[in-house]
Every structure is written in structure tokens, then in C-alpha cells.
C-alpha positions as CSV (number, residue, x, y, z in Angstrom):
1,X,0.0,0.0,0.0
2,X,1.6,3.1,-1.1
3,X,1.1,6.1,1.9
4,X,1.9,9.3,1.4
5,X,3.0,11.3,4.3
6,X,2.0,15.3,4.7
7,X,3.7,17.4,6.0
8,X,3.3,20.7,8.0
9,X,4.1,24.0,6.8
10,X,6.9,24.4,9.0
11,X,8.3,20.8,8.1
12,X,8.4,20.9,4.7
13,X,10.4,24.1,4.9
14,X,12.8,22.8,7.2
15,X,13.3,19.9,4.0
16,X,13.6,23.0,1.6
17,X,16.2,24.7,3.7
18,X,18.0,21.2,4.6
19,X,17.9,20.8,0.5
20,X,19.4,24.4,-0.2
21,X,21.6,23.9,2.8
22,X,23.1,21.0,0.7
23,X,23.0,23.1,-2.4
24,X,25.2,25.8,-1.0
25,X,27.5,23.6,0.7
26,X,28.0,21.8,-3.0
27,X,28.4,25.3,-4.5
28,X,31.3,26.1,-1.5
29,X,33.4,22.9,-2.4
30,X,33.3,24.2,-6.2
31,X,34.8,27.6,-5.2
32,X,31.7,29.5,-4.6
33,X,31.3,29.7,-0.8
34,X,29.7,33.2,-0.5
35,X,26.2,31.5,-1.6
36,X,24.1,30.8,1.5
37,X,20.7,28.4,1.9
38,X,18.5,31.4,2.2
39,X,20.0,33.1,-0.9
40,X,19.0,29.4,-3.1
41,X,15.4,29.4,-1.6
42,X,15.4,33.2,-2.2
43,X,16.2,31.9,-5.8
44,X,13.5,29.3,-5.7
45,X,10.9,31.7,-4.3
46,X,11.3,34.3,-7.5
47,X,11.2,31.2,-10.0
48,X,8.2,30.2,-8.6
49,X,6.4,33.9,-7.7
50,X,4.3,33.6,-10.5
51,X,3.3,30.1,-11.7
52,X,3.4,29.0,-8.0
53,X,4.9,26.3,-6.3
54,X,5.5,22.7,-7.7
55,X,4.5,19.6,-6.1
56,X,7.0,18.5,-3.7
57,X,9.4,16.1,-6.3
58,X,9.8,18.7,-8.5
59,X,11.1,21.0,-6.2
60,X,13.6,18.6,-4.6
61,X,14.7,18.0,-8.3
62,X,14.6,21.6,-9.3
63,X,17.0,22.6,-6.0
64,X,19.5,19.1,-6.8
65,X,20.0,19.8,-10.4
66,X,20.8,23.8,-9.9
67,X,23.8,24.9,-11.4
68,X,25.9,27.2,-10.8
69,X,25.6,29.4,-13.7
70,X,21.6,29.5,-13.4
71,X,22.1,31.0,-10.0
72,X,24.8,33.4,-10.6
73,X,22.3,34.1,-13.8
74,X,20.0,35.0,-11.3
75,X,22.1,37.0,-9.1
76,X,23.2,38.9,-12.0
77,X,19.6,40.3,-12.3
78,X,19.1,40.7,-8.9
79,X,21.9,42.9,-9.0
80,X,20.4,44.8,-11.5
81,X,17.1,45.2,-10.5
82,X,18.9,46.7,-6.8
83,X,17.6,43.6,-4.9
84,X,19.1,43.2,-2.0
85,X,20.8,40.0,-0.9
């Protein structure tokens, strides 16, 4: 029998930041350790402003197969627009 689990609000965040905690650590072994957890999920939260979140798997794969230039991409234009970081 196949059970899904649900989570709470403030669980499945904690697993979003745990994922982008990962993120950024793989980011600082590359060279790029400047990039924090909150800075991917800020990321996350502006690719998904408009269309709105994703189920669950598609986020965890979204945050795993970031690369590096896609988030300095975005950066870039965060820069641009005067964001702040």
C-alpha cells in the first residue's frame, strides 16, 4: 500500500532549507562559498512567484539539479534590479 506522508508548513520548509543547505554547501566545495541556503530558496521563491509552487518532487529536483551558472544568472539580475541580498 503506497502512503503518502504530509507534511506541515513548518516541516516541509525545514526539507527546503535542509535541500538548499546542501545546495550551497555543494556550491562552497566548487569555489563559490559566499552563496548561503537562504539566498537558493530566495532563488526558488522568484522562480516560482508567478506560476506558484510545484509539487514537492519537482522542487527537490529543481534545488538538486541547480547549477551554478543559473544562480549566478540570477544574481546577476538581482543585482540589476537593486535587490538586496
Amino acid at each position: 500500500m503506497d502512503h503518502e506522508r504530509s507534511f506541515t508548513t513548518e516541516e516541509l520548509e525545514e526539507v527546503i532549507l535542509h535541500l538548499c543547505r546542501m545546495k550551497a554547501e555543494e556550491f562552497a566545495v566548487i569555489g563559490y562559498e559566499q552563496v548561503s541556503e537562504r539566498e537558493i530558496r530566495n532563488y526558488f521563491n522568484d522562480k516560482y512567484r508567478h506560476k506558484g509552487h510545484p509539487p514537492l518532487h519537482q522542487l527537490v529536483n529543481d534545488i538538486l539539479s541547480l547549477s551554478v551558472p543559473q544562480f549566478m544568472n540570477w544574481m546577476t539580475m538581482q543585482a540589476f534590479k537593486g535587490a538586496p541580498f
